[in-house]
SEDREN-396471 format. One record per residue: y, x, z of N, C-alpha, C in turn; residue in three letters; residue number from 1. Coordinates in Angstrom, 3 decimals, padded with zeros to 6 digits. Atoms other than C-alpha are relative to their C-alpha. Example, Ala and Ser with C-alpha at 12.3 -4.5 7.8 and 13.67 -1.06 7.14 Angstrom:
<pts>
-001.190;000.890;000.000;-004.500;012.300;007.800;001.200;000.900;000.000;ala;1
-001.190;-000.820;-000.060;-001.060;013.670;007.140;001.090;-000.770;000.730;ser;2
</pts>
This chain:
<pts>
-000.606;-000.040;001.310;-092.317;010.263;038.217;-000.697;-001.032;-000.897;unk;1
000.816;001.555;000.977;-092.999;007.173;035.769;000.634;000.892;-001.592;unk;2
-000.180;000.199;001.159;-093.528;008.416;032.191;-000.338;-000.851;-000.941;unk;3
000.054;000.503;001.500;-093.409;006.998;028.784;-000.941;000.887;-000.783;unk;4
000.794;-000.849;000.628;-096.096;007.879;026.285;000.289;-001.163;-001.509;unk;5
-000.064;001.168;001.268;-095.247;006.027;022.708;-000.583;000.831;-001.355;unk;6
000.459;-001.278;001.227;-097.632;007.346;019.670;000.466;-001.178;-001.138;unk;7
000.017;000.701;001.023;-097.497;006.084;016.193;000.377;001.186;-001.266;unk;8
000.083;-001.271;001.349;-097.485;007.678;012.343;001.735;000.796;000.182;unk;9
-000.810;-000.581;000.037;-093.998;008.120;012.679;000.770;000.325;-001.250;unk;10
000.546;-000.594;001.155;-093.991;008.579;009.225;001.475;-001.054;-001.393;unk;11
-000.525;-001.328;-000.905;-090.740;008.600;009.044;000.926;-000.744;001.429;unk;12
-000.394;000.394;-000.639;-089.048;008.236;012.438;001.229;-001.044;-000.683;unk;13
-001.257;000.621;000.753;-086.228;005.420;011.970;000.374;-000.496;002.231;unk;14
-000.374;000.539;-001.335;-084.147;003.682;015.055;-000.700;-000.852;000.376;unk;15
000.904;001.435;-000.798;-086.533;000.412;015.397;-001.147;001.000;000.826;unk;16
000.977;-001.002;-001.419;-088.849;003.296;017.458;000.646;000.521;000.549;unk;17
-000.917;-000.540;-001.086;-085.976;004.915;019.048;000.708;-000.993;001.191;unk;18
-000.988;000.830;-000.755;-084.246;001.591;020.441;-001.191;-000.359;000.700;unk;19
001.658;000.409;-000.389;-088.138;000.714;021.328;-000.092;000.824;001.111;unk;20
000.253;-001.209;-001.257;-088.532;003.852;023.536;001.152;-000.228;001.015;unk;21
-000.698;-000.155;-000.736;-085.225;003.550;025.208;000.119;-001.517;000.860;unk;22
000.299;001.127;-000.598;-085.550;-000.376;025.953;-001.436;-000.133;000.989;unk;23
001.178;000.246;-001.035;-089.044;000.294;027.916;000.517;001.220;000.866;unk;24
-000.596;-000.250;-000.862;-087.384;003.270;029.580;001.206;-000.617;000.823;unk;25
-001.183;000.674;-000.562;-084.173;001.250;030.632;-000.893;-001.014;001.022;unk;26
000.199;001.175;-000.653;-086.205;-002.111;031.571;-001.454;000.351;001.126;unk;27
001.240;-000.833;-000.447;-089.305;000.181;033.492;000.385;000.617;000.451;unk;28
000.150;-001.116;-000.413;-087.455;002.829;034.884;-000.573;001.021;-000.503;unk;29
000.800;-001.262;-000.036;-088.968;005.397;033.442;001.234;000.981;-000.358;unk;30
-000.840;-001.602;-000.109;-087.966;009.143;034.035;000.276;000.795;-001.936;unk;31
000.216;-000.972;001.016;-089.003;010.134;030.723;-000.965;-000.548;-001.555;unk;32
001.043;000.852;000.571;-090.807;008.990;027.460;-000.133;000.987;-001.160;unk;33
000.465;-000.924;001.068;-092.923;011.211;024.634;-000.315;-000.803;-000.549;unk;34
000.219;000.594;001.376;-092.589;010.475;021.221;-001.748;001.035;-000.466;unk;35
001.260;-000.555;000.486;-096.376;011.350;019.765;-000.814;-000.366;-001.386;unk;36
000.679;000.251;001.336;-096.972;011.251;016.120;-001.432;000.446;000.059;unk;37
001.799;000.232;000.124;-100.654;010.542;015.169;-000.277;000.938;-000.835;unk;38
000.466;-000.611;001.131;-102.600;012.704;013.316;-000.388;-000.720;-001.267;unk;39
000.479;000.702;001.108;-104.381;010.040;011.616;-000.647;-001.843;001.398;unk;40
000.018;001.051;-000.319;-104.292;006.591;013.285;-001.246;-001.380;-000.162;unk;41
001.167;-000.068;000.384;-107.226;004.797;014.021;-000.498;-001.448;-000.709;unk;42
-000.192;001.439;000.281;-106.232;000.958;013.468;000.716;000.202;-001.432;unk;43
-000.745;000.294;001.200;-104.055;001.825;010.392;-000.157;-000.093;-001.468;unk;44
001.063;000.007;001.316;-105.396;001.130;006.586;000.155;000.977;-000.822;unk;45
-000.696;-001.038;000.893;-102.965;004.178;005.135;-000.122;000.845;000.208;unk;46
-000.454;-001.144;-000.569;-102.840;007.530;005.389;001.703;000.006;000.013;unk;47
-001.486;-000.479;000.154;-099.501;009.530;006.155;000.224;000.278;-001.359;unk;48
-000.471;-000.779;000.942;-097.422;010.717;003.602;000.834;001.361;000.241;unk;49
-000.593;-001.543;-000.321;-095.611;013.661;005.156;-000.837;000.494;001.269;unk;50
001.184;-000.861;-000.346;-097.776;016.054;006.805;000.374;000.059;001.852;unk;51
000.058;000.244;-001.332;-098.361;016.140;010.738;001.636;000.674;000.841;unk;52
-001.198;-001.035;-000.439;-095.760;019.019;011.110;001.200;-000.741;-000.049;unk;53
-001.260;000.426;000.706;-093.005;017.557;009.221;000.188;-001.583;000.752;unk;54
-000.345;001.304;-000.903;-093.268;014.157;011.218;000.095;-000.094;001.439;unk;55
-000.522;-000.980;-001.598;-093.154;016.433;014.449;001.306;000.136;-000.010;unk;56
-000.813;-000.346;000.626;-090.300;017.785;012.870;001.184;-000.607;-000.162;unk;57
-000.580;000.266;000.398;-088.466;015.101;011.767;000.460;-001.304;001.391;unk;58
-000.293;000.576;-001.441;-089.095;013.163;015.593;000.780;000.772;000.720;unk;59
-000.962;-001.109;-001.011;-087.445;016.734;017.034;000.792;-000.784;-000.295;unk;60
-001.351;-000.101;000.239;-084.785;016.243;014.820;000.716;-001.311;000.552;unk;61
-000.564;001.581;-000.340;-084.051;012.658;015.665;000.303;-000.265;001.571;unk;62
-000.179;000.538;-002.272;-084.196;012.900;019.648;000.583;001.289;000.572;unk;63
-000.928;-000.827;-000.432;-083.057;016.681;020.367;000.905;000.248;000.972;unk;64
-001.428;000.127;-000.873;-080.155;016.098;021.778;-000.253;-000.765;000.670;unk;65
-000.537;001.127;-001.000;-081.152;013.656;024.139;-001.300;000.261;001.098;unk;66
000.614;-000.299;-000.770;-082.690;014.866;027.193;-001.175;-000.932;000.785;unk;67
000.603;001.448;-000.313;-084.306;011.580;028.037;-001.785;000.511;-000.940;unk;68
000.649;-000.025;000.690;-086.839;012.138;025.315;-000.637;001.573;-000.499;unk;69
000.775;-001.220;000.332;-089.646;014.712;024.369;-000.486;-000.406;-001.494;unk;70
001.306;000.273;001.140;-092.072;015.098;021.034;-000.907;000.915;000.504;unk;71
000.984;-000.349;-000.853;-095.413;015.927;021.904;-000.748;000.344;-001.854;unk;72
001.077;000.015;000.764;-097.650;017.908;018.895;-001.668;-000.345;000.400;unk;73
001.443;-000.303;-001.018;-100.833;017.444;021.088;-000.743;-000.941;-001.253;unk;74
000.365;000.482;000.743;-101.898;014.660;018.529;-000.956;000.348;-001.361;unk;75
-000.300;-000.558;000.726;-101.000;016.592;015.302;-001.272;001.094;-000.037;unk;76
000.601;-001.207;000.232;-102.422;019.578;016.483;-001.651;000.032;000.456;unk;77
001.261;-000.160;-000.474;-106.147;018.653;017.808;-000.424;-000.943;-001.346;unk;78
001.197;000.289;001.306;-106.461;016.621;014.520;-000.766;-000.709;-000.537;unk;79
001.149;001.273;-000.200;-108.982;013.791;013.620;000.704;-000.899;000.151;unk;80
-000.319;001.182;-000.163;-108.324;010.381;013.985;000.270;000.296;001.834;unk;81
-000.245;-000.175;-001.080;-106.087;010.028;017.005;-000.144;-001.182;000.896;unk;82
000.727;001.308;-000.715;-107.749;007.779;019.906;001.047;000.539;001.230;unk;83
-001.250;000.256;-000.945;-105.323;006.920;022.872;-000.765;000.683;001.185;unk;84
000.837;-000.713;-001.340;-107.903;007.756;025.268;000.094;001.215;000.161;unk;85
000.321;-001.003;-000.224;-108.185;011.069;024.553;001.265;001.141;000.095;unk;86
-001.047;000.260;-000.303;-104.315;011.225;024.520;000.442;-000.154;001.095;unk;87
-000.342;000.381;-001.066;-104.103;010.075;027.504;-000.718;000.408;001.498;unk;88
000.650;-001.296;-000.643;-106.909;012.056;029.064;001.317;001.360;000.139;unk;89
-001.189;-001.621;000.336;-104.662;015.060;027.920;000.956;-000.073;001.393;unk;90
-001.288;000.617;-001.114;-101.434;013.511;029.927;-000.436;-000.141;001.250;unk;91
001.007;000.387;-001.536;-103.756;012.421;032.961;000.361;001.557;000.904;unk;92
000.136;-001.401;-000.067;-104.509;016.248;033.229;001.667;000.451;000.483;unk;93
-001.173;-000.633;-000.490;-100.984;017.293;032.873;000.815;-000.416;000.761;unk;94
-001.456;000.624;-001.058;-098.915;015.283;035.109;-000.783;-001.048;001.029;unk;95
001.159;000.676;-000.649;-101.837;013.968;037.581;000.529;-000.482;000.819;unk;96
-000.752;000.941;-001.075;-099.215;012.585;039.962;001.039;-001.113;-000.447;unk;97
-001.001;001.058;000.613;-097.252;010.390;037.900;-000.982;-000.900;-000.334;unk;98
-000.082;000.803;000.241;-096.908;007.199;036.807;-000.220;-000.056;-001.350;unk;99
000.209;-000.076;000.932;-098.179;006.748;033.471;000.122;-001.198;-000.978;unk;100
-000.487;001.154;000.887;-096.813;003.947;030.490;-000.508;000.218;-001.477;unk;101
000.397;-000.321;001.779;-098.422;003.861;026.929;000.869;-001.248;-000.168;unk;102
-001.321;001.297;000.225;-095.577;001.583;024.966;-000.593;-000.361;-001.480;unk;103
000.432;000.547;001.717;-096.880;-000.859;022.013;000.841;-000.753;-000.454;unk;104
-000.733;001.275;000.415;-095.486;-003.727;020.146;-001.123;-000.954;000.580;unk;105
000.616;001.005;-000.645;-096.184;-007.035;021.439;-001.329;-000.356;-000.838;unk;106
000.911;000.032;001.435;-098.492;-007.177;018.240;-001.227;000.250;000.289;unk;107
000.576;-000.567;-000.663;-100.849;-004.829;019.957;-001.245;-000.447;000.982;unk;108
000.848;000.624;-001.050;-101.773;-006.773;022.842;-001.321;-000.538;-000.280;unk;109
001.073;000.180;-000.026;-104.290;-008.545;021.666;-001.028;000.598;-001.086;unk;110
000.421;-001.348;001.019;-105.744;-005.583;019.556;-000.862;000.925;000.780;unk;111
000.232;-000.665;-001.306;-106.264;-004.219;023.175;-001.384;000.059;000.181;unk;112
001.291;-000.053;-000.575;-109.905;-004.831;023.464;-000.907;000.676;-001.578;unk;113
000.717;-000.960;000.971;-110.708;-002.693;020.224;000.093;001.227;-000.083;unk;114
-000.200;-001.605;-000.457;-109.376;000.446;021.799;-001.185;000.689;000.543;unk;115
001.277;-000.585;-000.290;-111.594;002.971;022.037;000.084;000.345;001.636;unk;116
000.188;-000.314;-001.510;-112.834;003.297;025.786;000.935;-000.796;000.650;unk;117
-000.900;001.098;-000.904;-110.478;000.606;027.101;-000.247;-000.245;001.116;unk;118
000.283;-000.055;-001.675;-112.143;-000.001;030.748;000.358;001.457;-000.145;unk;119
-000.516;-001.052;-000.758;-111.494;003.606;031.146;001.655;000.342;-000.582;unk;120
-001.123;-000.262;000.236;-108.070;003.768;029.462;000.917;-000.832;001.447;unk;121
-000.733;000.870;-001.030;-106.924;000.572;031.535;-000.123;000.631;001.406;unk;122
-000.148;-000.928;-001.118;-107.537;002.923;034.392;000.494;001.128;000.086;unk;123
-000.826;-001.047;000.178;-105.687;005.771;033.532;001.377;-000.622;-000.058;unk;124
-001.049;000.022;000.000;-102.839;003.905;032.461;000.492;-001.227;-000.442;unk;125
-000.643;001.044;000.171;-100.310;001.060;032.461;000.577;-000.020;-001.493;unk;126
-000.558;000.159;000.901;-098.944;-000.486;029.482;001.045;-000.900;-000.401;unk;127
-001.156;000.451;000.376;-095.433;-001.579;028.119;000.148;-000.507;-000.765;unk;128
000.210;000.389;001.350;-095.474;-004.048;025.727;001.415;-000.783;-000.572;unk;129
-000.888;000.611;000.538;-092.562;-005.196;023.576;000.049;-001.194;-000.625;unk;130
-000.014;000.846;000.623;-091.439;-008.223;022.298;001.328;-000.815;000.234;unk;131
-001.671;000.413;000.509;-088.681;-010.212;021.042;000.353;-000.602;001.148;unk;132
-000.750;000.761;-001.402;-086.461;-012.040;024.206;-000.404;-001.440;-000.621;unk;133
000.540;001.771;000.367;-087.823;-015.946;024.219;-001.227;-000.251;-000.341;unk;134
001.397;000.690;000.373;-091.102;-015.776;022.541;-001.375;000.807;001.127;unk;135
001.100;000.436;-000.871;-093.931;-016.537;024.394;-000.907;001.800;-000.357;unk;136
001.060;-001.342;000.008;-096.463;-012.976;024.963;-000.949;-000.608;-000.192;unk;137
001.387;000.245;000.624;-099.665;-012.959;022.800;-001.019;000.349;001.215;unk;138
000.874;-000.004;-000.749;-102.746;-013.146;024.666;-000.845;000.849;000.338;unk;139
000.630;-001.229;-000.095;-104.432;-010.121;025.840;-001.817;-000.484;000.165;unk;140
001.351;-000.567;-000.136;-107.948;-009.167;026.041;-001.008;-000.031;001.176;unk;141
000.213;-000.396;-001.547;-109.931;-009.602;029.462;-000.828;001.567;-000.185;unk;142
-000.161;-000.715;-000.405;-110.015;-006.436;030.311;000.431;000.296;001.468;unk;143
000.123;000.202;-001.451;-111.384;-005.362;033.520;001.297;001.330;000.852;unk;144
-001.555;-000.800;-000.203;-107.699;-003.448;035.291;000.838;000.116;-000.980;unk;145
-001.099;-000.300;000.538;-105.530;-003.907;032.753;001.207;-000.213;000.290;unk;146
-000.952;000.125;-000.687;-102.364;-003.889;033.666;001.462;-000.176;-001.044;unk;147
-001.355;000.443;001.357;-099.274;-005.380;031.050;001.164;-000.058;000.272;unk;148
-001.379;000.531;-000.150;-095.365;-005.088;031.460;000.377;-000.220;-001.136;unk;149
-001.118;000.487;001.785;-092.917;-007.037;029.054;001.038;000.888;000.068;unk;150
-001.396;-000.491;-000.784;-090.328;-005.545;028.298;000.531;-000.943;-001.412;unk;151
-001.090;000.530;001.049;-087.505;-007.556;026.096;000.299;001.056;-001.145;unk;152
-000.317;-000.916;000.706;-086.846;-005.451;023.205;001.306;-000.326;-000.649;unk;153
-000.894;-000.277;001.455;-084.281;-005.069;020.616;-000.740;000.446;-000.781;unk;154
001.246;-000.391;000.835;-086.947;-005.248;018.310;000.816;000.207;-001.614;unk;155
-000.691;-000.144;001.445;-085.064;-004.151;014.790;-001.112;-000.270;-000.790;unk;156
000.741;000.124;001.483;-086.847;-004.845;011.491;000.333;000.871;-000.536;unk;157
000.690;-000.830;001.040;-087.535;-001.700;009.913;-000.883;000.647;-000.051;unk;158
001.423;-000.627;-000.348;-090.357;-000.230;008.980;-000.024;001.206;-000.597;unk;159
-000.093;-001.263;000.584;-091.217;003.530;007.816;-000.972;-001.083;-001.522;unk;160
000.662;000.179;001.372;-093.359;001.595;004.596;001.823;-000.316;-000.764;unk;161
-000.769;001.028;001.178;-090.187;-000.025;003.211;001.376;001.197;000.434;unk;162
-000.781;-000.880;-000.221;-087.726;003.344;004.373;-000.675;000.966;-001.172;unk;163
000.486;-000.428;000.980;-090.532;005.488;002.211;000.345;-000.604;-001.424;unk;164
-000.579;000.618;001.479;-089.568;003.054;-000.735;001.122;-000.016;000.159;unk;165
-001.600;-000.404;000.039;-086.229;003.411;-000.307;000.491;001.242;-000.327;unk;166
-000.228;-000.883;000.593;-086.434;006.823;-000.603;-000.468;000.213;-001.477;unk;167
000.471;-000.296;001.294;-088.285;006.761;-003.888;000.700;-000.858;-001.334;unk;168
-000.882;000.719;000.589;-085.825;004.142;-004.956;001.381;000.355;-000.461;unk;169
-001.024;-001.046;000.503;-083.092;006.850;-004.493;001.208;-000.930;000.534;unk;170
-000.842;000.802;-000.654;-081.516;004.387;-001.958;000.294;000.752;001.430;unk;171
000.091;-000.538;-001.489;-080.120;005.500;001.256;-000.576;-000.391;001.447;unk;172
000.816;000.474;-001.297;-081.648;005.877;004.589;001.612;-000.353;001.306;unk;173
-000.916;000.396;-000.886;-077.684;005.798;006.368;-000.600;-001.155;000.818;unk;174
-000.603;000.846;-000.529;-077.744;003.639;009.073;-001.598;-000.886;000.702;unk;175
001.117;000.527;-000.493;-081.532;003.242;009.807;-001.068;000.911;000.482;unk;176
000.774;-001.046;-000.732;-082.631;006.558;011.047;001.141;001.062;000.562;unk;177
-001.001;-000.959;-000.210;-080.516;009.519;012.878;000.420;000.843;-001.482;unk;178
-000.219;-001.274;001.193;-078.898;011.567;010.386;-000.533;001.626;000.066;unk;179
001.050;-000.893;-000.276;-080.347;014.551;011.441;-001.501;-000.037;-000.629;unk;180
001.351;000.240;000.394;-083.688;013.265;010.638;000.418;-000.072;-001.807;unk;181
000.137;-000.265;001.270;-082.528;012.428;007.176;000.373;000.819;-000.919;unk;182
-000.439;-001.156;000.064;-080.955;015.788;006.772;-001.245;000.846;-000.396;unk;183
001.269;-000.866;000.237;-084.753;017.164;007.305;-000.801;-000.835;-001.427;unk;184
000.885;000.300;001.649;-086.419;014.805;004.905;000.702;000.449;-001.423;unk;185
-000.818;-000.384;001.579;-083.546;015.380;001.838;000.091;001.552;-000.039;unk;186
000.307;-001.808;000.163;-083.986;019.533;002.955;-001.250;000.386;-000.280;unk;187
001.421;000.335;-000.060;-087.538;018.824;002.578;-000.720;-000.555;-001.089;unk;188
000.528;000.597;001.119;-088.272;016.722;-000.302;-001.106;-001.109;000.450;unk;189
000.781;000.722;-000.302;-089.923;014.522;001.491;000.360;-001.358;-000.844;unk;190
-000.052;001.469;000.626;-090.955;011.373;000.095;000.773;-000.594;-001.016;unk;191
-000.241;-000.252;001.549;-090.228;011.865;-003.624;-001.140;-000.701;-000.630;unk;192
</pts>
């Protein structure tokens, strides 16, 4: 079994991470891919703005219906700044015969050698890296087993910073996240 493991704030889900997950399952094979909002992210300069639950919550609501796709609180719920390793320890554990994919942006790659425990991550697990069709892949890290697939993306331009201002702008989210999802944030009050 080849899974997918894709974390990030999440904060709030939109389609440029949904078309992301389904383009490294399509071009990878994979059986399966978990969405895994961060508790608190260890590269990122911001905190969240909607609370661990509610960005659990608002990933259900957005994937649900589509058997392809899980959400994983494991993140959320242990807490602390969330390190991939220990993420991926977790996963190791639970599915010790599979095939294992952590999925970044091409962005990432060479970011790769500031991960915490990296010789032992790059041995636990392969990684899927996105990036636009044509341009050249950034330069990774030597890193002793690492192991890199491309995958072509349909990389959309949006981001949850400039969806959060949109909501506070009192602009709509139509057409850049499931409706479902923005069903939970406007039942929610999120990001007022």
């Amino acid at each position: 079994m080849k899974i997918g493991l894709m974390g990030g704030s999440f904060d709030p889900v939109h389609f440029g991470h949904l078309v992301a997950a389904q383009d490294a399952m399509e071009q990878h094979g994979l059986d399966h891919v978990v969405l895994l909002p961060a508790a608190q992210a260890p590269l990122k300069d911001y905190d969240v703005s909607a609370s661990g639950e509610d960005r659990v919550a608002m990933v259900k609501a957005a994937i649900d219906w589509d058997h392809r796709f899980e959400v994983s609180d494991f993140e959320v719920k242990r807490g602390g700044v969330s390190y991939t390793i220990d993420t991926v320890r977790h996963f190791r554990a639970k599915y010790p015969d599979a095939q294992l994919f952590w999925i970044i942006g091409g962005d990432q790659v060479p970011k790769l050698g500031q991960w915490r425990d990296i010789t032992e991550l790059a041995q636990l697990i392969e990684f899927i890296f996105l990036e636009r069709p044509g341009h050249p892949a950034k330069q990774p890290p030597e890193v002793e087993g690492l192991r890199l697939h491309r995958c072509d993306g349909h990389l959309i331009e949006i981001s949850s910073t400039e969806l959060r201002e949109r909501m506070c702008r009192g602009l709509s989210l139509d057409y850049f996240m499931p409706h479902k999802t923005i069903e939970f944030i406007c039942e929610n009050g999120l990001y007022r």
